[in-house]
FIKOLBA-789166 format. One record per residue (C-alpha): residue in one letter; x, y, z. Coordinates in steps of 0.001 Angstrom, whole numbers, padded with zeros to 6 digits, always signed. Example, Ala and Ser with C-alpha at 12.3 -4.5 7.8 and 13.67 -1.06 7.14 Angstrom:
2
A+012300-004500+007800/S+013670-001060+007140/
This chain:
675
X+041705-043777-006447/X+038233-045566-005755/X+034969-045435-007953/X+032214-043290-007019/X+029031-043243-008652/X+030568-043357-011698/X+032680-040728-010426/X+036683-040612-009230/X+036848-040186-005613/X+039762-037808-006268/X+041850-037601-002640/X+045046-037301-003904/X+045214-035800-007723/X+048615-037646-008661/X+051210-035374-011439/X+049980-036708-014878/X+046355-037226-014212/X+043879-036694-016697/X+040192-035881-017990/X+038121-036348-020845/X+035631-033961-022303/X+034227-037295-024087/X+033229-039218-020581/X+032349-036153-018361/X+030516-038437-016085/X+033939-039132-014309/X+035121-035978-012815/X+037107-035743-009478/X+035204-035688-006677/X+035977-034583-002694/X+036147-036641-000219/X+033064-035974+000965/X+030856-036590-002385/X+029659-032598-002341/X+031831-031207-004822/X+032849-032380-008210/X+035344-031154-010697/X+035349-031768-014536/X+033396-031212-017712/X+029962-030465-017919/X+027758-029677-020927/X+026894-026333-021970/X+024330-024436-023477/X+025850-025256-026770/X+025721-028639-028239/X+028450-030734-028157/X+030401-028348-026690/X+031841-028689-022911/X+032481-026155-019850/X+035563-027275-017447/X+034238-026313-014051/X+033210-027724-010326/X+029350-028232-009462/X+027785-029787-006560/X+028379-033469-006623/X+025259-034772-004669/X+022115-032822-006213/X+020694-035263-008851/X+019993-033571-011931/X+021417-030591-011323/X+025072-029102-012562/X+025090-025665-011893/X+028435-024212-012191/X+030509-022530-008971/X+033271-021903-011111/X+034548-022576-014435/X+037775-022214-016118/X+036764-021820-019601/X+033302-020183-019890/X+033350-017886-022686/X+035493-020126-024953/X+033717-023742-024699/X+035629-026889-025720/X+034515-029958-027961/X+034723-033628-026731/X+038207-034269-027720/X+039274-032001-025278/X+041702-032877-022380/X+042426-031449-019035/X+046128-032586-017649/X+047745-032123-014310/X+051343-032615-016235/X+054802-032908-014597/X+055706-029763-014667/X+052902-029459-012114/X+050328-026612-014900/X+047194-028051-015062/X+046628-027554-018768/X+043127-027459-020877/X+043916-028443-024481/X+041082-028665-027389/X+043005-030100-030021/X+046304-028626-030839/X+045111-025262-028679/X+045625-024342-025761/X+042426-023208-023865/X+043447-022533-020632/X+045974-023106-017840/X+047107-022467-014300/X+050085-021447-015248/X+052222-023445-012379/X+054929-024263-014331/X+057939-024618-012165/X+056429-023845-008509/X+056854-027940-007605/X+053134-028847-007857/X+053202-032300-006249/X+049346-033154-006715/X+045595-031700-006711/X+042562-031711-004198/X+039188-030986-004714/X+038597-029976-001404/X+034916-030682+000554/X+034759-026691+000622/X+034380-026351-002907/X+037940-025169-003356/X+040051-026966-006251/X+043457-026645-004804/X+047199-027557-006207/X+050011-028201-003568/X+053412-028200-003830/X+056318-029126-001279/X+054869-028849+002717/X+051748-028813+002020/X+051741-024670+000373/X+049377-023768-002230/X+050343-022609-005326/X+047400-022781-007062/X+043708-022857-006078/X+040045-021658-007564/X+038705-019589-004343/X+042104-016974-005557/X+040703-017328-009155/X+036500-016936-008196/X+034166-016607-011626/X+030554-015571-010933/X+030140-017423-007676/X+030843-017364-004247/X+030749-020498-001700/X+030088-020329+001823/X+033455-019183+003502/X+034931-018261+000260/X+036979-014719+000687/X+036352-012462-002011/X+039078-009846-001254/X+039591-006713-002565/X+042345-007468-005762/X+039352-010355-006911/X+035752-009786-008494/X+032988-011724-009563/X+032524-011623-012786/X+029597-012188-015509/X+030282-014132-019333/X+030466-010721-021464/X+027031-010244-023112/X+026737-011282-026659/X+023981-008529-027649/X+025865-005514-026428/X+029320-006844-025564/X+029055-005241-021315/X+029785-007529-018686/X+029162-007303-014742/X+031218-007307-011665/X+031123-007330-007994/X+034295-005941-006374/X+035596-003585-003806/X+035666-000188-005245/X+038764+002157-003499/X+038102+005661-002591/X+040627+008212-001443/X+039614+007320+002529/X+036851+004159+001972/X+036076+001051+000586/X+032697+000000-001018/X+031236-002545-002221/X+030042-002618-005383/X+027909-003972-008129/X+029191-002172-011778/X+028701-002742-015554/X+031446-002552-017505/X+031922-001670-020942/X+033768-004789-023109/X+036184-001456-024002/X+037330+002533-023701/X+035045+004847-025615/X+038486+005774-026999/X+041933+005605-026936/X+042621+008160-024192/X+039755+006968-022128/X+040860+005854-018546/X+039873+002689-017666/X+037967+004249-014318/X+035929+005316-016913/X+034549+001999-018202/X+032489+001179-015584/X+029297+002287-014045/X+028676+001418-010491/X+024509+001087-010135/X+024425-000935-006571/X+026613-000548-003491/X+027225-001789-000110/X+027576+000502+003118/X+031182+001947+002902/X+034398+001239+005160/X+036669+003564+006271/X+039578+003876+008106/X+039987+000214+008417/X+043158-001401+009064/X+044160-005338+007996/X+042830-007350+005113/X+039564-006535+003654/X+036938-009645+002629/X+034077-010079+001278/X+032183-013179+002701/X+029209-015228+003151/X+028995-017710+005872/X+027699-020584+006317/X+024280-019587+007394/X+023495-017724+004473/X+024901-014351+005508/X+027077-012005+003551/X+029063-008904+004473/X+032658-007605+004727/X+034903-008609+007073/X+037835-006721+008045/X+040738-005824+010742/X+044081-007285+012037/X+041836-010494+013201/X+039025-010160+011012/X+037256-008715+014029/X+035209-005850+012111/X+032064-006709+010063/X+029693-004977+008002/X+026491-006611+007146/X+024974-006472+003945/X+022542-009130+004705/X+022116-011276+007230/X+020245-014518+007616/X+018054-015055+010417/X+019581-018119+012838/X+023158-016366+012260/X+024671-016604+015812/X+028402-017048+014906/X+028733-014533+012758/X+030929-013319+009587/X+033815-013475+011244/X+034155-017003+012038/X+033399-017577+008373/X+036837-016555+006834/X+038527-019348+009619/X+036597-022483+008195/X+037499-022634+004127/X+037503-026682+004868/X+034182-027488+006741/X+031539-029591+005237/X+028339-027712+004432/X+025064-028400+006478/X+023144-026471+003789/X+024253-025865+000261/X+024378-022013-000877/X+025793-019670-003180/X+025650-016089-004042/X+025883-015112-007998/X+026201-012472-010186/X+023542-012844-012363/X+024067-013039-016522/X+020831-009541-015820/X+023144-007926-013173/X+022035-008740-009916/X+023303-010336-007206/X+021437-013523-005707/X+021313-015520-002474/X+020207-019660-003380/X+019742-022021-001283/X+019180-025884-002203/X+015828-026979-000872/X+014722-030484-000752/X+010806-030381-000774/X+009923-027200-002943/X+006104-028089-003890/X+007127-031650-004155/X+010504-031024-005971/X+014085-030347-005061/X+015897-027105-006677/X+017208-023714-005948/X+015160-021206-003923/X+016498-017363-003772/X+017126-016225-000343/X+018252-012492-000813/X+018706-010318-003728/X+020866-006513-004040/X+018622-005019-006366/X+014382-005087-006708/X+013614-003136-009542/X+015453-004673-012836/X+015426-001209-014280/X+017657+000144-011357/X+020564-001742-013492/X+022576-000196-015690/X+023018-001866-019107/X+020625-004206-018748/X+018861-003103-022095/X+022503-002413-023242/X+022348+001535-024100/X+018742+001196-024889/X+016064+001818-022329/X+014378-000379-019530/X+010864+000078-019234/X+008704-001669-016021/X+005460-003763-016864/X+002264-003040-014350/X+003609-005415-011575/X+007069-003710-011749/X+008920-006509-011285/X+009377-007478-014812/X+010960-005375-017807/X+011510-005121-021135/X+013830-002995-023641/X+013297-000231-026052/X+015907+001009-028485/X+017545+004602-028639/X+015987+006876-031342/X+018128+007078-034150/X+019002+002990-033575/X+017417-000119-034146/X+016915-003771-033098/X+019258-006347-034910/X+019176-010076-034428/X+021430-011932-032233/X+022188-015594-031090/X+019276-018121-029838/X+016765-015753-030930/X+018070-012412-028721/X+018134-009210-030435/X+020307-006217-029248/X+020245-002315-030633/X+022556-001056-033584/X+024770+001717-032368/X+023893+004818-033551/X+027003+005353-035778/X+025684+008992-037344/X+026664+010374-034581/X+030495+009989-034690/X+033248+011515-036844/X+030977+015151-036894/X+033407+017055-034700/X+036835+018203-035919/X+039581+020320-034054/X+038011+023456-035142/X+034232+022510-035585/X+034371+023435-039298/X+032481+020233-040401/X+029451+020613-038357/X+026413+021916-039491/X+022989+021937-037101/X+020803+021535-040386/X+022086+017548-040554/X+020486+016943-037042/X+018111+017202-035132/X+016745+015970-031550/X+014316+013005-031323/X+012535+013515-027934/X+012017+010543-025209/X+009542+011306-022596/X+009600+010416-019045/X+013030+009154-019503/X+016420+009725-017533/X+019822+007912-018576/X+022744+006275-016705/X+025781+008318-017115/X+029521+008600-016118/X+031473+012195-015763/X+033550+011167-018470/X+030819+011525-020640/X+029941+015088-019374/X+030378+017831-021798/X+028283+020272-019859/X+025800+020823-017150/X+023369+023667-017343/X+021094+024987-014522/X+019302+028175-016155/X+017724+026423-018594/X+014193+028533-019130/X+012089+025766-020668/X+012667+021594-021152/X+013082+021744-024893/X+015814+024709-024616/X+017568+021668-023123/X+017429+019873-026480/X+018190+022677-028465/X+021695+022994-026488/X+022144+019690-027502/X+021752+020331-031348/X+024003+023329-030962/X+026706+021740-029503/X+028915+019350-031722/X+030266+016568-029136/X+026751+016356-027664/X+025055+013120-028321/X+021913+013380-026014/X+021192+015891-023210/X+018898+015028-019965/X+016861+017242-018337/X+015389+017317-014873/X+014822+018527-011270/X+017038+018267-008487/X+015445+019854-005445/X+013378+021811-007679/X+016139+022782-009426/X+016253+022688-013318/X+019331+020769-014883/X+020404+019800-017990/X+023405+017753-018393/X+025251+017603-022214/X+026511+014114-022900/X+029016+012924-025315/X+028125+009243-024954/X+025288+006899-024245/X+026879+003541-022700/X+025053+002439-019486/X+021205+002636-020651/X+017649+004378-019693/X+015194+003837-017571/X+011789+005238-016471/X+011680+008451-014357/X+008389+010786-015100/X+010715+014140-013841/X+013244+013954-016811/X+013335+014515-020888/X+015804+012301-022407/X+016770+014655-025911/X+019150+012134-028647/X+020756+013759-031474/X+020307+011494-035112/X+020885+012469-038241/X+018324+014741-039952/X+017428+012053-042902/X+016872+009258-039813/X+013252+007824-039860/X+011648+007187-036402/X+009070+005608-035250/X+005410+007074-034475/X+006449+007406-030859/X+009237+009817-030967/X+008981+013395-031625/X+011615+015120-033122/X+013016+018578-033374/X+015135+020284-035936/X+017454+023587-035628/X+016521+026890-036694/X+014116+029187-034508/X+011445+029135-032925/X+011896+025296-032647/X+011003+025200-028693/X+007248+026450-029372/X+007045+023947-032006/X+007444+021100-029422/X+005351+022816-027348/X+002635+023129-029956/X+003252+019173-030551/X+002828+018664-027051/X-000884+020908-026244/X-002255+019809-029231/X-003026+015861-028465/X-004073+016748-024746/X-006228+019339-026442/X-007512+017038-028510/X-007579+013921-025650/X-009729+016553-023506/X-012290+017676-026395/X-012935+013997-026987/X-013771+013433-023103/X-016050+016045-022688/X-018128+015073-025765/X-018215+011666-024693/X-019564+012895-021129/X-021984+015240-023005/X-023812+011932-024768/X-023578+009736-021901/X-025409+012613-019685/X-028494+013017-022776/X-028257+008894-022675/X-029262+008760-019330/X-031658+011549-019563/X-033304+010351-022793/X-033754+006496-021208/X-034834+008228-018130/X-037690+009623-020160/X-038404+006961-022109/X-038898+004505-019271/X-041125+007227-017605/X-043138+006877-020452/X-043320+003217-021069/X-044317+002673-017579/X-047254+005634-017994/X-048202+003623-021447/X-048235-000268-020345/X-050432-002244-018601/X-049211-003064-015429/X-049588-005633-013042/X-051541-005401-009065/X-048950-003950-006619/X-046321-002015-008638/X-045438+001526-007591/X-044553+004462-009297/X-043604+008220-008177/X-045521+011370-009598/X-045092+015010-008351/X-048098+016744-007786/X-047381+018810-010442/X-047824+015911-012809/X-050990+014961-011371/X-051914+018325-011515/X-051987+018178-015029/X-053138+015005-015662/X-056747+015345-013792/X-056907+019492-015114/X-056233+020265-011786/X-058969+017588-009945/X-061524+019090-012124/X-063475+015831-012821/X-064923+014297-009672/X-065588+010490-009952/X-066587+009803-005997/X-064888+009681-002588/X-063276+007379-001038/X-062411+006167+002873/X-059445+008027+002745/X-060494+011353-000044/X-062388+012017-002916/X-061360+010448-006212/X-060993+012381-009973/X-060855+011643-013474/X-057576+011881-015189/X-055414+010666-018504/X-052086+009479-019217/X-049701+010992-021987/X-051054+008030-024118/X-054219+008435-023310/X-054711+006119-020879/X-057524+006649-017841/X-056624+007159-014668/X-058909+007412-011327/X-056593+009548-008795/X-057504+009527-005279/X-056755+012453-003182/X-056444+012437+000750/X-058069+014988+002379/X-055958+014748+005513/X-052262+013675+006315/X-052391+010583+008321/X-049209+009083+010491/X-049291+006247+008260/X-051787+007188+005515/X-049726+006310+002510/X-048636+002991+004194/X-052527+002378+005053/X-053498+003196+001641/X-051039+000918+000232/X-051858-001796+001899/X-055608-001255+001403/X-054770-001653-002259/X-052714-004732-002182/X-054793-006613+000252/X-058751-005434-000661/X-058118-005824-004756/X-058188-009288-006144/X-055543-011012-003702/X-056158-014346-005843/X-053251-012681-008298/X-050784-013641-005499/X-051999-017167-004990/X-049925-019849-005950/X-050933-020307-009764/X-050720-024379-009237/X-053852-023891-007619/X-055541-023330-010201/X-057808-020765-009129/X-059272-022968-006584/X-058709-020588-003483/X-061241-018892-001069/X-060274-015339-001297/X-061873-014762+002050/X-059002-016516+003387/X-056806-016002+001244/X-057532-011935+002205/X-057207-012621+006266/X-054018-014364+005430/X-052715-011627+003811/X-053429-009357+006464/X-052172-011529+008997/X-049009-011662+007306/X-048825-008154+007130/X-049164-007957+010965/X-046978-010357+011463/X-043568-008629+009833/X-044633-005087+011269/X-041267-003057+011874/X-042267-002355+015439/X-042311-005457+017584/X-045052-004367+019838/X-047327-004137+017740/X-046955-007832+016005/X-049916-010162+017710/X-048585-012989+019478/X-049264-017156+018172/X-052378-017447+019293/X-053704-014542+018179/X-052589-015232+014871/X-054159-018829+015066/X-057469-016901+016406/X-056899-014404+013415/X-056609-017414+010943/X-059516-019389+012367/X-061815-016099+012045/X-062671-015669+015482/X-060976-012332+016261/X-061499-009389+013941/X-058522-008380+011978/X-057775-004414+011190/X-056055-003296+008057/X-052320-003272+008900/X-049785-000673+007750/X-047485-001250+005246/X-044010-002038+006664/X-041407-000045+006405/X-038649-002639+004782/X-041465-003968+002020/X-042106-000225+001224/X-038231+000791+000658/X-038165-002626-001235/X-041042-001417-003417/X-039592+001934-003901/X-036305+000930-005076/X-037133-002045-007612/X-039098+000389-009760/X-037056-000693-012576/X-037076-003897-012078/X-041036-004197-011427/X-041359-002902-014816/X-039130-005122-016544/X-041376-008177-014686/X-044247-006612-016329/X-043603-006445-019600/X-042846-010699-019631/X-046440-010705-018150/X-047847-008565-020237/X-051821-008517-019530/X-054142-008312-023114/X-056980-006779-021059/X-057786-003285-020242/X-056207-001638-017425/X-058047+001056-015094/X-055392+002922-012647/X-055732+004153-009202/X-053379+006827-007945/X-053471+008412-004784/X-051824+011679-003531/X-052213+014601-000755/X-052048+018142-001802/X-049027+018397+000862/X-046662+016780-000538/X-044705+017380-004095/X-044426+013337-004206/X-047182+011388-004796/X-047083+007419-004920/X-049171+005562-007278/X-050744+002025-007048/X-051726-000241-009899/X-054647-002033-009753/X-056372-003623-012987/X-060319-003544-013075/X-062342-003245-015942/X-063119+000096-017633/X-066793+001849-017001/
């Protein structure tokens, strides 16, 4: 044998080999450097797994298979291919595991380039090999047939473990992921009974020859099956996959071009990885495939408790069962008590059971995984949901009952066990009998026996939505007099403050109606109507122009009359210092005004504008443009809030201006002193 990285370069595993928990960094190797077999640490310290990784991924010992997984060995442990041809793991005086070849004439051991740890004995037969003996794992071209399953460590929180293996029906085969209960409910319970099957591939029937499971070498996996493994089923297949599964039970001995491996999962579910070089800068795993999406679709994940989804529902996390609670467990983990009250109530003749020791705790929006076995009853003409609980109380080997729709249809199935766990579904009632001294928590509601317990619930359910909706429609009422009170108030504030040249402001006629006694007081005319005394709420004079005619543009002439004929100098640049000819300053304004007209006709061309400028051409009082007038309008708010930082100490005089037409008027600020 020849040094390898530290490693043996196995070949030929000779009768009386050996290996050492205390130096596992000299395992046997293949002949090809991809596969290794020996001890590797585990997630306990100082304490040693006997399995085979891949050899050649630095930093990385994932287990494909391991022989002693649920019962880890120290450092003086030893693993011995001894003359009798057993390969024997001994921790101490104990024996941890063997192959159990005693007597078939093991000559020596391979660990083959395929990942396959293989003892032969006389021409070359195998008596002994680790693809007939898989664990959670299977390697390219690895059969999984139908007498062998993958298999999960048994969970130390609620003692289930899970398996992928053909399941046989009367004229098929399928497929199938299943959690397994570590035991019988009882004594007379079937073993068929202790599994729950919560995933499963497309089924096979009528199929003659051997049955596999396989996953080739391009990272496709299905069932292959027929006198010359000519059939196949896909359950998924890789894009690139031109050979096909069938060629992938034929080649148990080729070298991988790219590492894979399917696993049960420790959560349930069955993954696809493949070993990529340049991840993000990094080499690890990357999942290819994966049987199940939603983590809640697996039974006994959360034990018998319940799976609940976050927002992204991807991710979940685990409630206990009424009547149970959450108690400690290794490396932090918790798992739920069982709910022992509920055992031992029944007798042969139901003499012992009294209703008034119960009663049902009530889990909304929640349906439960469930075998027959566990079936007392199924009811269909159930009147109401919480009738469906109250069968439960009444019946002494009822545990929880489930209600639902199927096609409409009420049902409400009696259970004598809850094993395989919850999960969300907003059609069902999930009803658990506990004893009637059991505390639970704030978000259970509960139900005892006697009458007129149904309307109770009921009552328990109308009065927080009852409640819920009172609350809303208060809260709308004060938002609605918020607005309307603010509206007011900012009416008024505007009507009371002094305001700067060129904000606008909307009054109804109405309004100004009022506030000039009905254009009583005549102050003058104008260019455009006569002009009348009027008042504020606050007492603030107002002049209010009204037009005698409706023009086209009238209210755009008018506007722009009183931005560009007040004091213009307010919109000079205040670095100036007041050093501008408002002459000019006036004919520029104008010229501006002509110059973003919404109509492109009517905009004078560059050397007008330079004529304009100069003074040399006359220049008419433009209309206010459309866009600056909707801008205007619709920063109302805004204009005011501008204001009040430049609050003006001197006395305001207003101008407003409306038509007798209209039941808008506009109104334009302009700030002169008071007569």
């Amino acid at each position: 044998m020849v040094s390898f990285l530290g490693c043996i370069n196995a070949g030929q595993i000779g009768l009386g080999s050996r290996l050492l928990a205390s130096d596992p960094e000299r395992p046997w190797v293949s002949d090809n450097g991809t596969f290794a077999f020996g001890f590797s640490p585990s997630d306990i310290r100082d304490r040693f797994l006997l399995g085979i990784w891949f050899a050649d991924l630095p930093g990385d010992r994932t287990l494909v298979w391991s022989a002693n997984r649920n019962s880890p060995v120290t450092k003086d442990a030893i693993l011995e291919l001894d003359t009798t041809g057993n390969l024997v793991l001994m921790d101490g005086d104990a024996t941890v595991w063997t192959s159990n070849t005693s007597g078939t004439r093991v000559e020596f051991a391979v660990m083959s380039e395929s990942g396959n740890f293989i003892l032969y004995a006389s021409n070359n037969r195998i008596a002994w090999q680790s693809f007939a003996h898989p664990s959670d794992t299977l390697l390219p071209n690895q059969p999984l047939s139908v007498s062998q399953e993958l298999t999960t460590s048994t969970s130390a929180s609620h003692g289930g473990y899970y398996a992928l293996k053909m399941l046989q029906q009367p004229s098929s085969l399928t497929l199938a992921l299943t959690y397994n209960l570590p035991e019988p409910n009882d004594a007379n319970s079937p073993d068929a009974y202790t599994n729950y099957s919560y995933w499963s591939a497309p089924d096979i029937s009528n199929v003659t020859g051997e049955v596999v499971a396989v996953l080739d070498e391009a990272g496709s996996f299905g069932i292959v099956y027929g006198e010359s493994s000519n059939g196949a089923v896909y359950v998924y297949k890789n894009d690139g996959d031109y050979n096909g599964l069938s060629s992938a039970s034929n080649q148990s001995n080729v070298r991988l071009s790219v590492l894979r491996r399917l696993i049960i999962e420790s959560n349930g579910n069955l993954r696809l990885y493949r070993w990529d070089n340049d991840v993000n800068g990094s080499r690890q795993w990357v999942p290819e495939w994966a049987a199940v999406s939603n983590p809640c679709d697996i039974a006994g994940i959360c034990g018998n408790g319940i799976c609940n989804l976050d927002r992204s529902k991807t991710n979940a996390s685990c409630t206990c069962l009424p009547g149970t609670s959450k108690v400690g467990g290794a490396g932090g983990s918790y798992y739920c008590s069982q709910n022992s009250s509920l055992t031992g109530k029944c007798d042969s003749r139901n003499r012992n059971y009294q209703t008034s020791q119960f009663k049902i705790a009530t889990v909304q929006q929640t349906n439960y995984y469930f075998s027959y076995y566990s079936v007392v009853a199924n009811y269909s003409d159930i009147p109401t949901v919480s009738k469906c609980g109250d069968a439960c109380l009444s019946d002494c080997d009822c545990v929880a009952s489930v209600y639902g729709l199927d096609d409409e249809k009420p049902y409400c199935w009696i259970l004598k066990s809850l094993d395989y766990g919850g999960f969300e579904d907003p059609g069902s009632t999930l009803f658990v009998k506990v004893r009637a001294n059991v505390s639970l928590g704030g978000g259970d509601q509960t139900r005892g026996s006697g009458e007129g317990s149904g309307n109770g619930h009921e009552k328990i359910l109308v009065l927080p939505i009852v409640l819920s909706m009172g609350f809303l429609i208060g809260l709308l009422c004060l938002l609605l007099y918020y607005n309307v009170h603010r509206r007011r108030h900012l009416k008024k504030a505007m009507e009371s403050s002094l305001i700067f040249e060129g904000a606008l402001m909307n009054f109804s006629y109405r309004d100004l109606q009022l506030r000039t006694l009905n254009f009583s007081q005549l102050l003058g005319s104008g260019g455009f109507g006569s002009v009348y005394k009027g008042s504020l709420g606050d007492g603030t004079l107002v002049a209010v122009k009204k037009l005698d005619r409706v023009l086209p543009h009238g209210e755009r002439e008018f506007i722009t009359e009183e931005l560009t004929n007040g004091k213009p100098i307010k919109v000079a640049d205040r670095r100036l210092g007041g050093t501008v000819d408002e002459e000019e300053l006036t004919r520029a304004l104008k010229v501006a005004f002509w110059c973003i007209q919404d109509e492109v006709s009517i905009r004078p061309s560059m050397g007008e504008v330079v004529k304009m400028l100069e003074g040399s051409m006359d220049i008419n009082s433009p209309p206010m443009p459309q866009t600056v007038l909707e801008l205007v309008e619709e920063g109302l708010e805004q204009v005011y809030k501008a204001m009040k930082r430049d609050f003006n100490q001197s006395s305001s005089f207003i101008t407003l201006t409306t038509t007798h037409t209209s039941s808008q008027a506009t109104c334009s600020y302009s700030t002169m002193s008071p007569r």
